[in-house]
N, C-alpha and C positions, 0 to 999 in steps of 0.2 A: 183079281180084286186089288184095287192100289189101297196101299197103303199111309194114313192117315196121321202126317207128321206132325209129332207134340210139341207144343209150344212149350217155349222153355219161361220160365217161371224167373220174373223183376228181382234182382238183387235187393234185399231190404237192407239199408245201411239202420242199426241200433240208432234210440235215440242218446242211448248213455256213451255208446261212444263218441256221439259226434259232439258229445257236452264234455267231453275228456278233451277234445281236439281242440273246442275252444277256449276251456281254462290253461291246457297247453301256451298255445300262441297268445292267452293273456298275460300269462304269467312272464312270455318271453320279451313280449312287450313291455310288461312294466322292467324286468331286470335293464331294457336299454335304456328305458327313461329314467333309472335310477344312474345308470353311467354317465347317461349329459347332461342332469342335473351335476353330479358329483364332478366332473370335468369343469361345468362350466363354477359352479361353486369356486374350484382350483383358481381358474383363471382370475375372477375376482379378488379372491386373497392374494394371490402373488400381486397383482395389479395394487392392491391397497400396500402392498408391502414395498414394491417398488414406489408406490406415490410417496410414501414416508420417506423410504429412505436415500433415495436418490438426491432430495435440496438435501438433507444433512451430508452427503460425501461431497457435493456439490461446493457446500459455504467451508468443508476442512478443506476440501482441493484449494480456493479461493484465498483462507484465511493462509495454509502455507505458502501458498505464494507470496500473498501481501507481507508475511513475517519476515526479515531482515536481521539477520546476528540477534537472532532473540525478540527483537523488537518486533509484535504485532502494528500492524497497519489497517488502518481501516479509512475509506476513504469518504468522505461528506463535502457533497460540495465540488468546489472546484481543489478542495485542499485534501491530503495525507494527514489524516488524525496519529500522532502514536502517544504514549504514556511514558512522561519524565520524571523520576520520583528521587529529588534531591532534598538533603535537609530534612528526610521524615515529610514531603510536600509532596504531593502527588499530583501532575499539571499534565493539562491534555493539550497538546501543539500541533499545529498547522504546520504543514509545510505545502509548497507550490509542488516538492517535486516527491517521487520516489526515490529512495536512496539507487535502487538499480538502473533508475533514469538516468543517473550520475557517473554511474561507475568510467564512461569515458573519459572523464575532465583528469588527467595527470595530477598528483599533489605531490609535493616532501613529506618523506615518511616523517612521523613525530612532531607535525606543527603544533599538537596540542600541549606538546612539552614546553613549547615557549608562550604559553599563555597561563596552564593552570598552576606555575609557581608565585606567580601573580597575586593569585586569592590568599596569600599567607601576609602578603606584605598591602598592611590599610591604607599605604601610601601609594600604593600602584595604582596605576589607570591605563586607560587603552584610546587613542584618538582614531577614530575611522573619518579614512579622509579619501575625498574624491573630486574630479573636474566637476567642477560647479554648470560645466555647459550639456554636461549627459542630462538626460531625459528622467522624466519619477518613475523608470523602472530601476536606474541604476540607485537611487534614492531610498528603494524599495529595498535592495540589496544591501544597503548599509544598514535600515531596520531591523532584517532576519538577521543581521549578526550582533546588534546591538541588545536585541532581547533576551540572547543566551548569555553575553559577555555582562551585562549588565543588572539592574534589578528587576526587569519586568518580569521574570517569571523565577526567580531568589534562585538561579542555577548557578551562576558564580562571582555573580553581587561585588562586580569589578569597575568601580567609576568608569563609565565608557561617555567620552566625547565626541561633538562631528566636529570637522574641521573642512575645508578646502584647500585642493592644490596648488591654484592658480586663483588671483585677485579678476572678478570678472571688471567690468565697465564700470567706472563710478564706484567703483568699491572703496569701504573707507572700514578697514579694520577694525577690528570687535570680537568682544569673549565669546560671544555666540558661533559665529563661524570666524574660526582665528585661519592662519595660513598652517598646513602641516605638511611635509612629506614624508619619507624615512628618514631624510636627514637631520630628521627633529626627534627620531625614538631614542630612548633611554633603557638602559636598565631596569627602570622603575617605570618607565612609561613606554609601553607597545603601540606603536603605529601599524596601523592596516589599511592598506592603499587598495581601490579601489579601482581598478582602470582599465582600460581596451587597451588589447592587444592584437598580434597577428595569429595568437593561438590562444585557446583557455587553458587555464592552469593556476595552480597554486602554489608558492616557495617563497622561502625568505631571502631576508637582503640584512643581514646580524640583527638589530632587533626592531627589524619591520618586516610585513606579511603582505605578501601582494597578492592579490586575489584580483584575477586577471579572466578576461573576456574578452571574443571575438566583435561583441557589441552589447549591447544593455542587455538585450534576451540572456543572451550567453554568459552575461555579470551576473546577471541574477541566478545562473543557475551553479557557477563558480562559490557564491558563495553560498550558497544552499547546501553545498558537499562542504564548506568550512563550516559550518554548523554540523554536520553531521561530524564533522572530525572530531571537532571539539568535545559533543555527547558520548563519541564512542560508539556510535553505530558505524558507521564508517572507520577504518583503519589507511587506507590507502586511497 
């Protein structure tokens, strides 16, 4: 007689467990989403933290650069803004150049020695004289030095005159533009010549100041460092 094999009997999976299994895997789920929320949150803050801070190291990296022997730069324009505070006056100045544009042009040490004993004596003056056939940049260059040396901006409020080297064409003498070179400086009266050379540079000749250029560009930038010498942001 065969024998009659029992069917085996369907695993029943509990409903409470399977409700354990899936508050489990909720639960595990929410802990990641709580991670990449909290991750990306991170990200955000450093990102605002970086967005802050990065223009402010940005504008001190900048501004130390632009600084110069103390003197802040800031530039507007085609010009060098820096702060000249003589007399209790606090004046905001232009220049074309950076002092560190400069630093190649040669000068004599202590040219500002023969100028600021000057400002003691009310009969002193200073004639800035140059070839009358250079160009309005070289022109321009006698400006930048006449507004430190003279009254435009009350820094050492030293009667300064132009003069010319040479009588052009039709030239007929006069107080306006007289004839000057060195050989017309005095004691009491400083001449500063103005003129092309085969190199730039700055030195005296006993008591006149040649402030020298390979051409106008180069005058002009000659005497942009004699301005600087004079203030004292420059030394050499």
């Amino acid at each position: 007689m065969a024998h009659t094999k029992k069917k085996e009997k369907p695993k029943i999976v509990h409903d409470d467990a399977k409700h354990e299994q899936e508050e489990e895997e909720e639960k595990e789920r929410g802990k990641k989403s709580n991670i990449y929320f909290l991750v990306a949150i991170g990200f955000i803050i450093v990102g605002i933290a970086v967005f802050i801070t990065i223009p402010t190291l940005v504008h001190k990296i900048q501004l130390d650069k632009n600084t110069y022997n103390k003197f802040i730069f800031q530039k507007n324009g085609r010009f060098w803004m820096t702060e000249i505070e003589r007399n209790n006056l606090q004046n905001a100045i232009p220049f074309y150049f950076h002092p560190r544009e400069l630093e190649d042009i040669p000068a004599e040490l202590n040219l500002s020695g023969k100028i600021l004993p000057l400002t003691m004596n009310e009969n002193a003056s200073i004639i800035i004289t140059l070839d009358p056939n250079l160009n309005t940049t070289a022109v321009q260059a006698g400006v930048q030095i006449s507004r430190i040396t003279g009254e435009r901006y009350h820094i050492l409020n030293i009667q300064t005159r132009s003069a010319i080297t040479n009588p052009p064409a039709n030239y007929v003498g006069n107080a306006t533009f007289p004839l000057a070179t060195c050989k017309d400086a005095t004691n009491a009266t400083l001449v500063i010549w103005l003129r092309k050379g085969m190199v730039n540079g700055i030195f005296s000749e006993g008591n006149c100041i040649v402030v020298q250029g390979k051409d106008e560009d180069e005058l002009l930038r000659s005497a942009e460092k004699f301005t600087y010498l004079i203030l004292g942001i420059m030394d050499h």
